[in-house]
PALOMAR-693860 format. One line per field, with one value per residue (C-alpha): residue number from 1; residue in three letters; x, y, z. Coordinates in pm, whole numbers, always signed. Layout:
N
k = (NUM,...)
r = (ALA,...)
east = (X,...)
north = (Y,...)
up = (Z,...)
END
This chain:
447
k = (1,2,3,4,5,6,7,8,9,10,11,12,13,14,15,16,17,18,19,20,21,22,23,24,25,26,27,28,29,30,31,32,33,34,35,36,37,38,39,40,41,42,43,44,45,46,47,48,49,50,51,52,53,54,55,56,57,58,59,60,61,62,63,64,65,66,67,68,69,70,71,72,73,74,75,76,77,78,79,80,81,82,83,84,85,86,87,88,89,90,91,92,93,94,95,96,97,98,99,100,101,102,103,104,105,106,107,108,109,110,111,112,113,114,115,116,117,118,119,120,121,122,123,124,125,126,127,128,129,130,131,132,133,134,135,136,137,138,139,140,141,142,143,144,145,146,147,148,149,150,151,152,153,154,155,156,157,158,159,160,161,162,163,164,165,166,167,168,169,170,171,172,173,174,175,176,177,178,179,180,181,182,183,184,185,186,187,188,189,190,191,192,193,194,195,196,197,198,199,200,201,202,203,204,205,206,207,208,209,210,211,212,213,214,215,216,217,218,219,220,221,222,223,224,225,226,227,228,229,230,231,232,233,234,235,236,237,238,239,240,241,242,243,244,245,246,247,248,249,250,251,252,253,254,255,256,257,258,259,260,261,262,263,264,265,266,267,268,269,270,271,272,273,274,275,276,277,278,279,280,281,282,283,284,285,286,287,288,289,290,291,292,293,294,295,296,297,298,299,300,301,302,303,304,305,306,307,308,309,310,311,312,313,314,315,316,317,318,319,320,321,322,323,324,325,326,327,328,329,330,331,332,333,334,335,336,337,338,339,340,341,342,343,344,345,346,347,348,349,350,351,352,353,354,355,356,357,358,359,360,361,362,363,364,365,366,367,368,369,370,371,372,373,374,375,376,377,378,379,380,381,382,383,384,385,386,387,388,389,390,391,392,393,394,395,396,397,398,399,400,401,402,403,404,405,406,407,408,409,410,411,412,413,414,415,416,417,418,419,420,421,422,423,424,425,426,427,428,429,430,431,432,433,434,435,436,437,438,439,440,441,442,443,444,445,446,447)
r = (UNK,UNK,UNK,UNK,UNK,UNK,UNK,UNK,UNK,UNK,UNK,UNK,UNK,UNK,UNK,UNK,UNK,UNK,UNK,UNK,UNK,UNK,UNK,UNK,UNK,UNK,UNK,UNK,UNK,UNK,UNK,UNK,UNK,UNK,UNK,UNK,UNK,UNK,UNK,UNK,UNK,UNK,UNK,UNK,UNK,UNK,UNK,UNK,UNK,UNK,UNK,UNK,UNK,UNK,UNK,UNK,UNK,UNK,UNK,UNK,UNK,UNK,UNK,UNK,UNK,UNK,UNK,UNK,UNK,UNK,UNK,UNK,UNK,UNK,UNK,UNK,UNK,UNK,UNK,UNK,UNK,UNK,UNK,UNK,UNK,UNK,UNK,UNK,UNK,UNK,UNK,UNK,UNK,UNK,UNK,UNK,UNK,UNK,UNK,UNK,UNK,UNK,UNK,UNK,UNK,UNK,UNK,UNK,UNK,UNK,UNK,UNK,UNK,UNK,UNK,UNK,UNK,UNK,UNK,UNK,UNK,UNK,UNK,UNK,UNK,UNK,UNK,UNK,UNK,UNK,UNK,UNK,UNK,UNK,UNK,UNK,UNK,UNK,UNK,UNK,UNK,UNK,UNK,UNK,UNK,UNK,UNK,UNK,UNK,UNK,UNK,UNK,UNK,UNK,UNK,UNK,UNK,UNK,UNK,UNK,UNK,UNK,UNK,UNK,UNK,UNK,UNK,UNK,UNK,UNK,UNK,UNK,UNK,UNK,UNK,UNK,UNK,UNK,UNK,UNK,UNK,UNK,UNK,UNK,UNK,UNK,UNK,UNK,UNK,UNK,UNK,UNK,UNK,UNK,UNK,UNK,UNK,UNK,UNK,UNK,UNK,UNK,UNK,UNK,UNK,UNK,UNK,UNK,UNK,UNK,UNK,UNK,UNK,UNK,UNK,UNK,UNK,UNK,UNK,UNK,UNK,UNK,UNK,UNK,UNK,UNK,UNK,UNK,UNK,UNK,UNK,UNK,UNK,UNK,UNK,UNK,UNK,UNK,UNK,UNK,UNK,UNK,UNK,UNK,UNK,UNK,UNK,UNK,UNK,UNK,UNK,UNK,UNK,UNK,UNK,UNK,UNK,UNK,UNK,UNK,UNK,UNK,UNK,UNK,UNK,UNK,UNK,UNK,UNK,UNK,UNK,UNK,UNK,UNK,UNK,UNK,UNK,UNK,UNK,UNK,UNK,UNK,UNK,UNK,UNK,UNK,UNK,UNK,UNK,UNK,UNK,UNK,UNK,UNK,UNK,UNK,UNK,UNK,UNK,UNK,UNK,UNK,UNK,UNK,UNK,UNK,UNK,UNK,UNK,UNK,UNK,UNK,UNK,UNK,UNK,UNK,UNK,UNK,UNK,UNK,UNK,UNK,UNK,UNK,UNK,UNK,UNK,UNK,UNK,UNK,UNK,UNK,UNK,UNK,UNK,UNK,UNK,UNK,UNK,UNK,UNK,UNK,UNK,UNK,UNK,UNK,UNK,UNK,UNK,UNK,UNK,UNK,UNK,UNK,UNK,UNK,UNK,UNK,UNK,UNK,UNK,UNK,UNK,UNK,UNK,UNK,UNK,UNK,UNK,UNK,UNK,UNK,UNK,UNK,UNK,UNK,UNK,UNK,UNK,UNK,UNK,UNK,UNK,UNK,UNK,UNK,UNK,UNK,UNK,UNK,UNK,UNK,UNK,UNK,UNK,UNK,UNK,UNK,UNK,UNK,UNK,UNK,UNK,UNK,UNK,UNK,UNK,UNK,UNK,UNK,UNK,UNK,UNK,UNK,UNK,UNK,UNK,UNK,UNK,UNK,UNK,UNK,UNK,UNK,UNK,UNK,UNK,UNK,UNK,UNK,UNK,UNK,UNK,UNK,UNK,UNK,UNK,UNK,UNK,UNK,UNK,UNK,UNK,UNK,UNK,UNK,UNK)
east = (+257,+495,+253,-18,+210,+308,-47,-124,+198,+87,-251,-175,-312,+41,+324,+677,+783,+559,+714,+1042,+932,+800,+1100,+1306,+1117,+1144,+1538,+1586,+1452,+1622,+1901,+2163,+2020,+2043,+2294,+2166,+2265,+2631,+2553,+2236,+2126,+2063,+1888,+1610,+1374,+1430,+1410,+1069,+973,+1068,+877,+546,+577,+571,+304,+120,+195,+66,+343,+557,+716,+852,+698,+851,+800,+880,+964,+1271,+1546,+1833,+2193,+2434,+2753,+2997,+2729,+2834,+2576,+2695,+2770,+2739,+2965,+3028,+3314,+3220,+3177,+3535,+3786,+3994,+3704,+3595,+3572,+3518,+3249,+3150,+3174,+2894,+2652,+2626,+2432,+2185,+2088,+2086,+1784,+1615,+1671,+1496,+1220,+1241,+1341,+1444,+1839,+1731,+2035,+2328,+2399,+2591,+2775,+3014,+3376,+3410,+3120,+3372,+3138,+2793,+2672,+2665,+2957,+3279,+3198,+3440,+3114,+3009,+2755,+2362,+2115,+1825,+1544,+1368,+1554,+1841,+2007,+2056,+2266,+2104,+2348,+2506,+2714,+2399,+2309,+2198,+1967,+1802,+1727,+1603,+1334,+1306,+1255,+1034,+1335,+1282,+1051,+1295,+1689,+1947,+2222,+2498,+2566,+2859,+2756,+2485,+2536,+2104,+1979,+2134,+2042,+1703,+1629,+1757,+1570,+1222,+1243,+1246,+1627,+1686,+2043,+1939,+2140,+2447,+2480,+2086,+2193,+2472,+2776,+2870,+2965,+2978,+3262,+3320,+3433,+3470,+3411,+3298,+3023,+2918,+2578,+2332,+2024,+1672,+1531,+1199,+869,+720,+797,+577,+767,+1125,+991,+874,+1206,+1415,+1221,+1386,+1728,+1801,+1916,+2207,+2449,+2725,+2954,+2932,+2990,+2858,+2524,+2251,+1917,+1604,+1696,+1376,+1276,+925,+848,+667,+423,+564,+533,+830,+1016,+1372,+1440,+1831,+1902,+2063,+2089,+2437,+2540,+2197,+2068,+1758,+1536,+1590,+1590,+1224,+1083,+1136,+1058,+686,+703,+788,+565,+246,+298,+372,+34,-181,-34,-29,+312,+547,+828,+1178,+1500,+1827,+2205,+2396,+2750,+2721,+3030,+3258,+3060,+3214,+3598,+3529,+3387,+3663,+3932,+3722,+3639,+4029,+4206,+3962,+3925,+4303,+4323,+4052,+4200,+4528,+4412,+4324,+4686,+4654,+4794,+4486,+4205,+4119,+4370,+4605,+4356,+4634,+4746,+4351,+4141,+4015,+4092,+3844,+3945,+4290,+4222,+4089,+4388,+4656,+4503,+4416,+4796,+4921,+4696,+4849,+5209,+5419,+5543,+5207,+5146,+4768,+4715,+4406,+4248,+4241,+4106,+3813,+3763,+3734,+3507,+3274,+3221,+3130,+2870,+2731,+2701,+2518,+2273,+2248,+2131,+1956,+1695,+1601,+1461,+1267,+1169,+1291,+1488,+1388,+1628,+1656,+1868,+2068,+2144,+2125,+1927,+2061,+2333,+2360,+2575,+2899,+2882,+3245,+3220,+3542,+3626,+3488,+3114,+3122,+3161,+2920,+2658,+2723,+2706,+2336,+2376,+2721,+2634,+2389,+2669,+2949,+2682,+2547,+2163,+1877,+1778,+1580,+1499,+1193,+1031,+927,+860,+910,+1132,+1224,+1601,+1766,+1805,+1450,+1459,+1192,+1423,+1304,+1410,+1400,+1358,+1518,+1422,+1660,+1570,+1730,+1991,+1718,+1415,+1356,+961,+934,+1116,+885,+574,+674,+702,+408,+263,+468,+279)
north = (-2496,-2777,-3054,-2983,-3005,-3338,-3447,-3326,-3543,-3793,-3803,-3779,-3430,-3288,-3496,-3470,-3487,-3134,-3000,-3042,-2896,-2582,-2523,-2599,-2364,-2098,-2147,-2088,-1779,-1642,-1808,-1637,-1275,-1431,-1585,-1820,-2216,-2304,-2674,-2812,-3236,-3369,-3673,-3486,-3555,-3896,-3955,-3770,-3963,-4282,-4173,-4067,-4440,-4585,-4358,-4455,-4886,-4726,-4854,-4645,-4301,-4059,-3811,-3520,-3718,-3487,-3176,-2987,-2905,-2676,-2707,-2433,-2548,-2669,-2979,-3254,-3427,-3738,-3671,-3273,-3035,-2865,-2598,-2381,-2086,-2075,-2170,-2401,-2704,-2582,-2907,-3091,-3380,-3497,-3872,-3916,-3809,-3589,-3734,-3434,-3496,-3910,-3759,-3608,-3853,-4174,-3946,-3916,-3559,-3446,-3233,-2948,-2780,-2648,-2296,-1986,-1883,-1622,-1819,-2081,-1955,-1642,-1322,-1186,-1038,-1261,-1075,-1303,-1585,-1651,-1696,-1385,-1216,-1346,-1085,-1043,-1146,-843,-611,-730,-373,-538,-802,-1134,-1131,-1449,-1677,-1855,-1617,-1879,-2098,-1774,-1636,-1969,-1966,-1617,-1681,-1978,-2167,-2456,-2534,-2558,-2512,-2671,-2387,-2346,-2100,-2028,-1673,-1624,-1702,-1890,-1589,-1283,-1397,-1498,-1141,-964,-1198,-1166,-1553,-1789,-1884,-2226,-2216,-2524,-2583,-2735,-3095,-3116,-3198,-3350,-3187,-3472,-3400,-3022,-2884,-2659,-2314,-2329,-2656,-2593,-2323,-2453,-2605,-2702,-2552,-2512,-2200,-2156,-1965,-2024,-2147,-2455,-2549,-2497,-2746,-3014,-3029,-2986,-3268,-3476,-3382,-3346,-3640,-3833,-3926,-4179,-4005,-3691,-3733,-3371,-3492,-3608,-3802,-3744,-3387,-3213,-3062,-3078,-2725,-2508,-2236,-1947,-1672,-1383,-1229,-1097,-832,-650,-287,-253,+106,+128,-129,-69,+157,+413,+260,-98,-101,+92,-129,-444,-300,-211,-567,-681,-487,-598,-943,-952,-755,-946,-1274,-1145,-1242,-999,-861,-848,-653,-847,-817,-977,-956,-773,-566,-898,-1112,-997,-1023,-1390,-1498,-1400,-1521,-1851,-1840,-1751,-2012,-2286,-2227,-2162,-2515,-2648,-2512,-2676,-2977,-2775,-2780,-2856,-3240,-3472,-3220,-2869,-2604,-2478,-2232,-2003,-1906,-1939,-1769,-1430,-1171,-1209,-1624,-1471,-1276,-1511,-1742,-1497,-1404,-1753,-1827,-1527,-1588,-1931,-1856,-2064,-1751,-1661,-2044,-2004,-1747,-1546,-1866,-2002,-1642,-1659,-2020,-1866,-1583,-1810,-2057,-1732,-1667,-2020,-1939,-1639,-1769,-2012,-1800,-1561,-1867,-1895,-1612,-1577,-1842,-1676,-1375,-1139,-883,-762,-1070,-770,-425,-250,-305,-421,-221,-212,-501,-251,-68,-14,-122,-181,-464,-362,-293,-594,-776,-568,-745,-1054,-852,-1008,-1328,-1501,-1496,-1758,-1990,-1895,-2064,-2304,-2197,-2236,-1882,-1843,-1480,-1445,-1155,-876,-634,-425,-41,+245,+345,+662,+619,+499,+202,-38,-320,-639,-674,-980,-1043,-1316,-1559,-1747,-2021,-2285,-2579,-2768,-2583,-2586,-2616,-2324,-2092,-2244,-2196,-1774,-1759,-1850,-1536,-1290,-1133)
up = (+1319,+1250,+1427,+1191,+900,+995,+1026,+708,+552,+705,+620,+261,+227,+188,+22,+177,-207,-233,+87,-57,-398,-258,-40,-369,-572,-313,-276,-657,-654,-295,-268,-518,-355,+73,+6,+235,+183,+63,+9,-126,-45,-404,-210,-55,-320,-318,+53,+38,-223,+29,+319,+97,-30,+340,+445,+114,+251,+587,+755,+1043,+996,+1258,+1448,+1221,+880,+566,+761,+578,+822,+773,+934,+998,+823,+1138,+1181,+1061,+767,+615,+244,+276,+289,+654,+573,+868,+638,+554,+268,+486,+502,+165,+25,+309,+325,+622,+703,+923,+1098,+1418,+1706,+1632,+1278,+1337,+1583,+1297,+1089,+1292,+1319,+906,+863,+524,+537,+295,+313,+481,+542,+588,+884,+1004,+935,+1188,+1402,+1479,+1423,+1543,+1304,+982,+751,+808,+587,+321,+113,+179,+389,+409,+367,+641,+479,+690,+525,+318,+381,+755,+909,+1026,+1268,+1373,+1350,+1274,+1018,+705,+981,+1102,+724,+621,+872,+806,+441,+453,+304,+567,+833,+1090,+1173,+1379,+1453,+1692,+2042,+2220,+2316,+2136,+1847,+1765,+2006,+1866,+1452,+1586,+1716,+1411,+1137,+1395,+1469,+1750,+1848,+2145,+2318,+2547,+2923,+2846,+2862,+2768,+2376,+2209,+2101,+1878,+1535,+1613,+1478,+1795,+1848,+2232,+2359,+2700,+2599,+2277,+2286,+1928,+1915,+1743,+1541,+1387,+1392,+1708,+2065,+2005,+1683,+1846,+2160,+1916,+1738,+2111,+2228,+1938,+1982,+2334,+2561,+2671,+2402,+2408,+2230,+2444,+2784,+2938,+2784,+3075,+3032,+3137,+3260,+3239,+3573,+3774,+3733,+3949,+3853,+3738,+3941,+3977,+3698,+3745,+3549,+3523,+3511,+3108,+3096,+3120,+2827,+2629,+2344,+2514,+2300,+2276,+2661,+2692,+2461,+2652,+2961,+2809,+2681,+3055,+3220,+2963,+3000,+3387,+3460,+3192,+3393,+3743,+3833,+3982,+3939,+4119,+4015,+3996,+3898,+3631,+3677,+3311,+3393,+3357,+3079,+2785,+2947,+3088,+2766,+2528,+2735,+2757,+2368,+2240,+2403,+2347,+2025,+1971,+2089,+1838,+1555,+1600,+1409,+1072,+974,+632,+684,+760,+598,+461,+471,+722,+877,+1009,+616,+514,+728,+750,+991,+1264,+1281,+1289,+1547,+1786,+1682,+1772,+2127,+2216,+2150,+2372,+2647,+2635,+2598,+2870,+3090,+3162,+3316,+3200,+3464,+3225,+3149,+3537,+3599,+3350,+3506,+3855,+3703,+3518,+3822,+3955,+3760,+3778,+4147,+4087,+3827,+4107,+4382,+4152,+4061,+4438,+4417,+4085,+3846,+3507,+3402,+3099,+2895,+2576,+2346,+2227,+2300,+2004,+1687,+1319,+1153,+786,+606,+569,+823,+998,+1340,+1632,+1745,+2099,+1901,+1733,+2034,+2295,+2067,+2310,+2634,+2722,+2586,+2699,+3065,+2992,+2817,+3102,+3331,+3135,+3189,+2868,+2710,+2410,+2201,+2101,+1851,+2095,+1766,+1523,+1614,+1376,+1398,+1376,+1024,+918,+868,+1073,+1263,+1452,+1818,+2054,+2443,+2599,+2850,+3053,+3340,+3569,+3420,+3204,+3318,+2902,+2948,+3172,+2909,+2632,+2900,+2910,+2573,+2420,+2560,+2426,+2129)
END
């Protein structure tokens, strides 16, 4: 537990210095083999060494003094290098700060490290960096998934004691239920986007992964509020909430594996009768998520992309980039070509207010809404999937960004595959616009 850590730093019983040192030690040996941090802070020693002297003069640190943090590479870190896991921002140092990580910082966390990613947050399942893939620390025959791959491992690992990542569709979630950690996306508009080096602006949000539900609500307490220099962010957002009391759950079975969807349902059932609450059966317009999201995600990010041409920074990311970047590139630009007068993106528009609505109406009715975080467990680093595979990984996830709701994954256990090999799987909780502390309420009883 994070809070005790602290104490302990605090009290002198554990030096930030030796919380960086063990980290560091740990890191040399896994590192080269996870493949898990592209850029290391050569100042983290030092500013340890800083805060241990003002604790030592008993004068005031912050609430997270010495704690190591990890940031998924398309955060911006003052001095460090955020290339988004590709070639094009290889070399690219960031200037400043994101709002984020000035958070941390006032409250005298330590930037271990920044890590890998799938290339520009384009993949889910930790294989498209230029960098090359990061191993799941589970299993390092599996993916991590992603694109938050690095942030989940390194929590995973015991590389850090917490990371900041990055969701558009599930991108903390589906990594944090592969690598059999917690995974944060919080509502959007609860924390700011500043300094996020976005994939599709109006679904991105930054979130928090780490071992426990109580660890990820210490750090989201730190980072979340209004922000100047993002103007969907909101203050004081947190919601009076009432007991909990009804459970929705969905009906996966037709976009599910057998077994992933049994599990959770035992899971469901176990918690809902050890707690008394009850349950009622919903619908999730599940049938359109993955179409509104894509259509959404191409053609914003398409239009984000248009300033990496090789002039101001990087490389032009359109002769750069791997195929899956590429990809998105290409059908972000047809969707947008002038004789179709943005008629698919006004659609997806229409579609995703509709599922705001529904979320909407849904929450009337029950207080939160559990399903597995993905549908299908792990697949070996390698493996050959389609396009259409790759991207069913999202199916349970991107509603929650199309409506802008908080949903965390949390480890539900441990299932054996078809081909042996024992895989981690995670449920997923998902609440009301900033109705954070319910979510974090649930899921400290899921053992």
């Amino acid at each position: 537990m994070l809070k005790q850590k602290v104490a302990q730093i605090k009290s002198g019983k554990l030096t930030a210095r030796q919380n960086v040192m063990q980290f560091s030690e740990k890191i040399k040996k896994l590192n080269k083999d996870l493949n898990v941090y592209l850029n290391i802070n050569d100042e983290a020693l030092k500013q340890a060494e800083e805060i241990d002297l003002r604790i030592k003069n008993k004068k005031v640190v912050g609430k997270l003094a010495g704690l190591c943090c990890a940031v998924k590479s398309n955060i911006c870190v003052k001095d460090l290098i955020a290339n988004c896991g590709s070639k094009v921002l290889e070399n690219f140092i960031s200037p400043y700060d994101a709002s984020v990580i000035k958070k941390l910082k006032q409250e005298d966390v330590i930037i271990l490290a920044m890590t890998n990613m799938d290339e520009f947050a384009c993949g889910s399942s930790g294989e498209t960096s230029a960098f090359g893939a990061t191993k799941n620390y589970f299993n390092k025959k599996l993916i991590p998934g992603g694109s938050s791959s690095g942030s989940a491992v390194a929590v995973s690992a015991d590389l850090c004691d917490f990371a900041l990542g990055s969701d558009t569709g599930g991108s903390i979630r589906n990594p944090a239920s592969h690598c059999n950690v917690v995974g944060l996306k919080p509502s959007y508009g609860s924390v700011s986007r500043y300094g996020l080096i976005d994939l599709s602006m109006s679904l991105d949000v930054i979130g928090v992964l780490a071992k426990n539900s109580e660890d990820t609500k210490l750090v989201f307490d730190i980072i979340k509020g209004q922000d100047n220099f993002d103007s969907t962010t909101f203050e004081n957002t947190d919601k009076k909430n009432k007991k909990i009391k009804t459970i929705g759950v969905v009906n996966v079975n037709n976009f599910c594996d057998k077994k992933v969807e049994e599990h959770i349902k035992n899971k469901i059932h176990k918690i809902t009768k050890t707690n008394n609450y009850s349950i009622k059966s919903i619908e999730l317009p599940l049938e359109i998520a993955i179409q509104t999201y894509y259509i959404i995600n191409y053609v914003e990010f398409f239009s984000a992309t248009r300033k990496f041409d090789g002039r101001r920074f990087g490389k032009k990311i359109d002769e750069e980039a791997g195929p899956e970047v590429i990809r998105r590139i290409l059908g972000g630009s047809e969707i947008t070509q002038a004789e179709f007068k943005g008629k698919y993106y006004r659609e997806a528009l229409k579609a995703k207010k509709y599922v705001a609505q529904k979320f909407k109406e849904i929450f009337e009715n029950v207080d939160l809404i559990i399903l597995p975080t993905v549908p299908k467990l792990p697949h070996k680093i390698g493996d050959k999937l389609s396009v259409e595979e790759m991207y069913a990984y999202d199916v349970f996830t991107v509603l929650a960004n199309i409506a802008g709701v908080p949903a965390i994954s949390v480890p539900a256990g441990i299932l054996k595959d078809s081909d042996g090999l024992d895989k981690p799987i995670g449920v997923q909780i998902i609440a009301d616009n900033f109705n954070e502390d319910k979510i974090f309420e649930f899921a400290k009883k899921i053992k």
